[in-house]
C-alpha positions in Angstrom: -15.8 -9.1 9.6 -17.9 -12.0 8.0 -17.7 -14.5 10.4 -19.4 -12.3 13.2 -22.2 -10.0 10.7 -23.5 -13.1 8.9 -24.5 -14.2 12.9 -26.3 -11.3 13.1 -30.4 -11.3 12.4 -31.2 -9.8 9.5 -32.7 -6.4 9.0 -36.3 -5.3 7.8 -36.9 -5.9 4.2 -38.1 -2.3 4.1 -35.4 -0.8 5.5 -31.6 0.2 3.5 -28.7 -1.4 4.9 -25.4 0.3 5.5 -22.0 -1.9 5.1 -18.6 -0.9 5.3 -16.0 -2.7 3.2 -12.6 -1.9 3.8 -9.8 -3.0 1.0 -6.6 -2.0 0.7 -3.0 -2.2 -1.5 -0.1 -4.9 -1.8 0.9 -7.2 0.3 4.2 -7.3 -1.7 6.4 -9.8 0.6 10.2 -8.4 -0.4 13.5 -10.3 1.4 13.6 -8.2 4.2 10.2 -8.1 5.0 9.9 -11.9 5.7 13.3 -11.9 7.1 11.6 -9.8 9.8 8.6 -11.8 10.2 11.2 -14.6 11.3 12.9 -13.0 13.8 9.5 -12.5 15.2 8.5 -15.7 15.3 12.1 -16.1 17.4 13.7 -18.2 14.3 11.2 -20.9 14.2 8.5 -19.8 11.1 7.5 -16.3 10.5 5.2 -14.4 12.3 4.0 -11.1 10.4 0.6 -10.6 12.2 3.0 -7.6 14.1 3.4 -5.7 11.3 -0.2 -5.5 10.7 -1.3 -5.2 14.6 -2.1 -1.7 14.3 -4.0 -1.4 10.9 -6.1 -4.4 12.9 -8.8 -2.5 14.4 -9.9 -1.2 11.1 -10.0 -4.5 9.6 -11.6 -6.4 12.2 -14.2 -3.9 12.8 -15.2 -3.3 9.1 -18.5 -5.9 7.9 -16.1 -7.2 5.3 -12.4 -6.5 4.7 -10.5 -7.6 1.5 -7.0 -7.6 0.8 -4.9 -7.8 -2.1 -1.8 -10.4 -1.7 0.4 -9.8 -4.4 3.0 -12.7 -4.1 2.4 -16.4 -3.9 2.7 -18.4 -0.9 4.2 -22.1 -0.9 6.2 -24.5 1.2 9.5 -23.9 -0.5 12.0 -21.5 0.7 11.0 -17.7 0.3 12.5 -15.8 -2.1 12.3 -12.2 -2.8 12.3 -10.0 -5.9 12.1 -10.3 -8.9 10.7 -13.8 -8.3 8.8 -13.7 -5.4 7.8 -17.0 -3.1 6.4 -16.1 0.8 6.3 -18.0 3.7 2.4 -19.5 4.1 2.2 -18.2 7.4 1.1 -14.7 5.7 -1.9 -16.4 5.4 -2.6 -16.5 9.2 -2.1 -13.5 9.8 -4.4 -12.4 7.3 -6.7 -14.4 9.1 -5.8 -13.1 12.8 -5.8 -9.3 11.4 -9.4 -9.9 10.5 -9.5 -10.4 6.6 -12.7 -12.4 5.0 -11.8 -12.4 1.7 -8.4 -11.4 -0.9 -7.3 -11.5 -4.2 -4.4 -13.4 -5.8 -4.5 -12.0 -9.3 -1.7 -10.2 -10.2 1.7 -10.2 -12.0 3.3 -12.3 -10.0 1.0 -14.6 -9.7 2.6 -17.3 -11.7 5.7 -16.6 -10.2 6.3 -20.0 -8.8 3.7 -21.6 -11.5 0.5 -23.2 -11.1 2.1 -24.9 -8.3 2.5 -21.3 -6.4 -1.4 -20.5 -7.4 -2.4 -24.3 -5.6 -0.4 -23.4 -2.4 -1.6 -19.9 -2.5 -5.2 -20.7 -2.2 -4.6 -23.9 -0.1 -2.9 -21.7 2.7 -6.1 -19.3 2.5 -8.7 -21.8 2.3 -7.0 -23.4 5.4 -7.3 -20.5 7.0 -10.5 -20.0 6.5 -10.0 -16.9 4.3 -12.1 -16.4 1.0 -10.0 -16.3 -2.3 -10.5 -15.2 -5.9 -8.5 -14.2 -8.7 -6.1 -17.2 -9.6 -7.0 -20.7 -9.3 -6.3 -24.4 -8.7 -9.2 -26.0 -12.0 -11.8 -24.5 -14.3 -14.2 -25.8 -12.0 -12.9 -23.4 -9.3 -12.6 -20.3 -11.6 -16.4 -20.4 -12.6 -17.4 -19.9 -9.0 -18.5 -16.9 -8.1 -16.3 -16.0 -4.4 -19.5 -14.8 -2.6 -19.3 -13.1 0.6 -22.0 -12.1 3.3 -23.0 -9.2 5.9 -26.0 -8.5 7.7 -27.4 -10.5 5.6 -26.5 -9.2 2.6 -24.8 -11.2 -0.2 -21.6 -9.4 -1.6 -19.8 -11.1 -4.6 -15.7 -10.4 -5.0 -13.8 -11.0 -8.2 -10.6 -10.0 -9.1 -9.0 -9.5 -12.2 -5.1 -8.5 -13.7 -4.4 -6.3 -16.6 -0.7 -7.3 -16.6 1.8 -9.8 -16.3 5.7 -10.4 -16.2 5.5 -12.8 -19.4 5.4 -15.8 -17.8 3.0 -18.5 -19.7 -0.5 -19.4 -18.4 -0.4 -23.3 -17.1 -4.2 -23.4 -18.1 -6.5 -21.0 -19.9 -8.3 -20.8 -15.8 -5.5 -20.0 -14.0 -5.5 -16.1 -13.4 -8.2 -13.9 -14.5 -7.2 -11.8 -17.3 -8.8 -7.9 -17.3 -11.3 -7.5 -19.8 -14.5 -5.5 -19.5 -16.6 -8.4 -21.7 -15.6 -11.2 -19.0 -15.8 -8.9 -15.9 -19.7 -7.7 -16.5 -20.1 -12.0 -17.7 -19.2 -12.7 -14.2 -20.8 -9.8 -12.9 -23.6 -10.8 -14.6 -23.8 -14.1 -13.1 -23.0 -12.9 -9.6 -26.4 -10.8 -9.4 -28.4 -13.8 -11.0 -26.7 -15.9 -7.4 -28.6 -13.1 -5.4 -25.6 -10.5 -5.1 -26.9 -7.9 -4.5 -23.3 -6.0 -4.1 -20.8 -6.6 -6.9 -16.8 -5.5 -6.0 -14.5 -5.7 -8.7 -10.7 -5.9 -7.9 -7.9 -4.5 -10.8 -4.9 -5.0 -10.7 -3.5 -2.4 -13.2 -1.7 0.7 -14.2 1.9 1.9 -14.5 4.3 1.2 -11.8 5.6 4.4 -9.7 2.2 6.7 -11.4 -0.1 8.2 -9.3 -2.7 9.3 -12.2 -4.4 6.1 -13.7 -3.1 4.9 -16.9 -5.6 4.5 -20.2 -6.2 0.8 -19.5 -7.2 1.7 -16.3 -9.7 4.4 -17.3 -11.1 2.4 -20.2 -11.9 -0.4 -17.9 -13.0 2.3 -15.3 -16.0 3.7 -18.0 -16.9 0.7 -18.9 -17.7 -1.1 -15.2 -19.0 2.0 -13.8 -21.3 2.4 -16.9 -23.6 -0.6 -15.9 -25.4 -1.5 -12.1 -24.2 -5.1 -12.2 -21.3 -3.2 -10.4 -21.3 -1.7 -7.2 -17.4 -0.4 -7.0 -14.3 -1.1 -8.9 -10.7 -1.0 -6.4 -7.8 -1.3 -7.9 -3.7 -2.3 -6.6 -0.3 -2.5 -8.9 1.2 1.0 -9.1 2.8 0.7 -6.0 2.2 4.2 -4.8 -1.4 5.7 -4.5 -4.0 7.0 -6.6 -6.4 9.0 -6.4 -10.8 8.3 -5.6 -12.9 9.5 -8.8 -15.9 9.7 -9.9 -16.7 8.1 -13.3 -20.4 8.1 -14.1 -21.3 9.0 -11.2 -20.0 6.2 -9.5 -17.0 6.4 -6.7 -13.8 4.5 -7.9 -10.7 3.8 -6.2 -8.0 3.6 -8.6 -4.8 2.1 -6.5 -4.3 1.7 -2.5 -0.7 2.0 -3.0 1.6 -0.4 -1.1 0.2 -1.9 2.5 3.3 -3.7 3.3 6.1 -4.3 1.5 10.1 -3.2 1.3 10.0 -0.6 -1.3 11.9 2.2 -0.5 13.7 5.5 -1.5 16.4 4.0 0.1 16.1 1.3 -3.0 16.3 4.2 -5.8 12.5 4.4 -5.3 10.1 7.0 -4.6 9.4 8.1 -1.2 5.2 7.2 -1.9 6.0 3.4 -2.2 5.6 3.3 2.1 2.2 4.9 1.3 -0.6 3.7 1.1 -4.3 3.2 2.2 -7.3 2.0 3.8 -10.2 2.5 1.6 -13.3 2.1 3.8 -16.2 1.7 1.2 -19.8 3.2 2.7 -22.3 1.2 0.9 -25.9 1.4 1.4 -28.3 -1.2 0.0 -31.7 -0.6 -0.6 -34.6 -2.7 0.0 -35.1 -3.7 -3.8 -31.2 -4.9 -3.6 -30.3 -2.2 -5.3 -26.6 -0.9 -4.3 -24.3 1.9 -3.9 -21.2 3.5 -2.5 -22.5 6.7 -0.7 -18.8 7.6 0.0 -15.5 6.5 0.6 -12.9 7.2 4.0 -9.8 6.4 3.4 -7.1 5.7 5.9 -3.7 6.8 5.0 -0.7 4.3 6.0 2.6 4.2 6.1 5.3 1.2 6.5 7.5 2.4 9.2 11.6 1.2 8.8 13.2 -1.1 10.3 10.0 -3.1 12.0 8.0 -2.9 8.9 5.1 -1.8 11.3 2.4 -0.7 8.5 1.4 2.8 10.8 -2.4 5.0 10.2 -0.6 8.0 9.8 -3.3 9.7 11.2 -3.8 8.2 14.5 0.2 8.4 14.0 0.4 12.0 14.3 -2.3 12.3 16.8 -0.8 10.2 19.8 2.8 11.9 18.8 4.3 8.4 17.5 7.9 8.7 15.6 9.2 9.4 13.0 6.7 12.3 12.6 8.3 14.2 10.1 8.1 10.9 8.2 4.8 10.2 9.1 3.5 13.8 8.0 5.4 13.9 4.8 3.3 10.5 3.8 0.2 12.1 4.9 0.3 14.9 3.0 1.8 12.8 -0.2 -1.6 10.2 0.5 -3.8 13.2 0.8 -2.6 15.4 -1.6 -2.9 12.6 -4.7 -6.3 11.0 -3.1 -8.2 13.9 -2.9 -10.6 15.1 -0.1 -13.9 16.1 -1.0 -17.9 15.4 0.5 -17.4 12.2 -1.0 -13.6 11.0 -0.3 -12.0 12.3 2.3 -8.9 10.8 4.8 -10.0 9.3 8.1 -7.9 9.3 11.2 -10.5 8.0 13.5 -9.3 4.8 15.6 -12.1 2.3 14.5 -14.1 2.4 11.1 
């Protein structure tokens, strides 16, 4: 994580350095899934740092780790779907699981207004967790969300290409998908010294594993330029696959990481999927970047603890259900893909 690589000494200018970013899908914080984070902090607050105890040791050991929180966080009671507001303690444990950095843009981001966006990024920042993607002025959305490890500088922005109608308090408030104003910020990342570029979508159509057109036009056009290094996308709400568009590696949707979709809800069986995505970048001595490959770590969200579970390591220590747990792996695998470039990773550290 940031906090311990950006202690670290620098390496020769003349030699490539090797990070590994690990991002994954929705936090999407549904009724029952706070309900259970109270009874785990024993009725006073809500304690979901449990649920996430065991995707932990990839998060904390990656150089940077970025999540994706879907729902706004305030001080007012929590609510649940349609209109979603979570407890602010999510933001602790998305400090104590090991995350430097997340995204807020989404479409439900303006679920509680630009009062929900303030709170949002207020919990984070107290925190001490890195935000982008919806903001609190215009000041605060022209800054570039810049990241470090091993002494490299890594710029994160975040961008929605949907919405749930609700009207923008300010012009600022949530960055709007476009390729024009995602290579302009881009743009001005690398002329800050980025010399990695991560671009975070929140697009697609809900309950489809193959991208959608907007997602593919948007995919062609980042990946055509070297401003950016990877594009990583959430929203669907079950996973996508890992392609390569112009010769670059891009990871279309991470599914769901936690939340309380369900087939028992009328949904599909893939919305407890989801994954890791464990980016292998190497950065050359001219600053140039790349994604050599990417390891992805299939999850699951385990009913009724709401314990998000690496299949994987899941199935190698004999953990129940394991019907369950094998029915998502092969679901995550068989839509991800597994080639010399991608491939699922069941190893207990990154």
């Amino acid at each position: 994580m940031a906090a311990v690589a950006a202690t670290t000494t620098a390496p020769a200018a003349d030699a490539p350095v090797d990070l590994t970013i690990e991002a994954n899908g929705d936090f999407l914080i549904h009724s029952p899934v706070w309900l259970r984070a109270k009874q785990l902090a024993g009725g006073s607050g809500y304690n979901f740092a449990p649920m996430l105890k065991m995707i932990k040791p990839y998060v904390e050991g990656s150089d940077l780790a970025l999540c994706h929180v879907e729902t706004p966080m305030t001080p007012k009671p929590p609510k649940g779907y349609p209109v979603f507001n979570t407890p602010t303690s999510l933001a602790k444990a998305i400090k104590s699981t090991g995350y430097d950095a997340c995204d807020t843009a989404s479409n439900h981001s303006l679920d509680m207004g630009q009062y929900g966006i303030d709170q949002t990024g207020y919990a984070l920042s107290r925190n001490k967790v890195k935000h982008t993607g919806s903001f609190n002025s215009a000041a605060a959305s022209r800054k570039i969300t810049m990241l470090e490890a091993k002494g490299v500088k890594v710029a994160y922005l975040a961008y929605t290409a949907v919405s749930n109608g609700q009207a923008m308090p300010h012009p600022w408030s949530v960055n709007w998908a476009s390729s024009k104003k995602i290579l302009g910020d881009a743009k001005r990342a690398r002329a800050q010294g980025a010399e990695v570029v991560i671009v975070n979508l929140h697009a697609g159509d809900e309950y489809v594993h193959t991208p959608s057109a907007v997602q593919m036009k948007l995919a062609r056009a980042l990946t055509k330029y070297s401003l950016v290094t990877a594009v990583i996308g959430q929203h669907v709400h079950v996973v996508q696959p890992i392609r390569k568009i112009n010769n670059k590696l891009v990871v279309f949707g991470e599914g769901n990481t936690l939340s309380n979709q369900t087939p028992s809800a009328g949904l599909l069986a893939a919305t407890q999927d989801g994954y890791l995505a464990l980016l292998r970048i190497r950065v050359e001595p001219d600053g140039k970047s790349r994604v050599r490959r990417v390891d992805y770590v299939p999850t699951y969200v385990r009913h009724p603890d709401f314990t998000v579970v690496p299949v994987g390591r899941a199935l190698d220590r004999g953990l129940q259900p394991a019907s369950e747990f094998k029915a998502s792996w092969n679901r995550t695998v068989g839509t991800v893909g597994r080639t010399s470039l991608y491939a699922p990773y069941r190893k207990a550290t990154p």
